[in-house]
N, C-alpha and C positions, 0 to 999 in steps of 0.2 A: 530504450531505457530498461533497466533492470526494475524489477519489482521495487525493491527500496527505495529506488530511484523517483518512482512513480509515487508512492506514498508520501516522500519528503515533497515532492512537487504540490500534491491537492492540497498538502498541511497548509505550507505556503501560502497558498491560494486564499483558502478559507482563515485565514493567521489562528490555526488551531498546534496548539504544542505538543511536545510529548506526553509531558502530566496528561492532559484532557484527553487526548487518544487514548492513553493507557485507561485511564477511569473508565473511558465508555467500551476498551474493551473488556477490563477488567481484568489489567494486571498492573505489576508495580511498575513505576516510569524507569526504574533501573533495568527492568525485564523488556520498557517497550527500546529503551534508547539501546539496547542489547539489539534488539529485533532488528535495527535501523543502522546499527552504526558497526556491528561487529565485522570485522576483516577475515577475520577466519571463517564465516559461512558466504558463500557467495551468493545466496540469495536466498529469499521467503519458498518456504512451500505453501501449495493452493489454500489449503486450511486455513491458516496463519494471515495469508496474505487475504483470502475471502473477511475475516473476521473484520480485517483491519479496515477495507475498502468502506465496508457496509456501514459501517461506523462513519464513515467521511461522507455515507451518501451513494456510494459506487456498487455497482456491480459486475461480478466477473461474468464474461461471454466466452464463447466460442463463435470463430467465421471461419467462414472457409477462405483458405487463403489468400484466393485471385479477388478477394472481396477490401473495400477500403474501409479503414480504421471511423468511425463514424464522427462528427463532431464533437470533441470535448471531451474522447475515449484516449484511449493508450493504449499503445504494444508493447507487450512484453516481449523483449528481447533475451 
């Protein structure tokens, strides 16, 4: 899954919208649905994509490779 990918999936989950995303990270829902929906960037940088996770509850990891995706985590592809 791509980063946006990931972030539209936990919104989901949690039934959390763009509005309320945007609020908790503090920006306008026009900038978060930007973030999420634009075609012309192919994906979140870590920044961006940390700010937004931590918001939902998540947090970014590193594993090493040969290592498995842990329960209820996600791979950025």
């Amino acid at each position: 899954m791509t980063s946006k990918e990931i972030v539209k999936t936990i919104m989901e989950q949690q039934e959390v919208s763009n509005a309320e995303l945007a609020h908790k990270v503090g920006v306008k829902p026009t900038a978060m649905w930007d973030r999420l929906n634009n075609t012309n960037s192919k994906d979140l940088n870590v920044a961006v994509l940390n700010d937004m996770v931590r918001a939902l509850g998540y947090k970014i990891q590193i594993v090493p490779f040969n290592k498995q995706t842990p329960d209820g985590g996600y791979e950025v592809k």
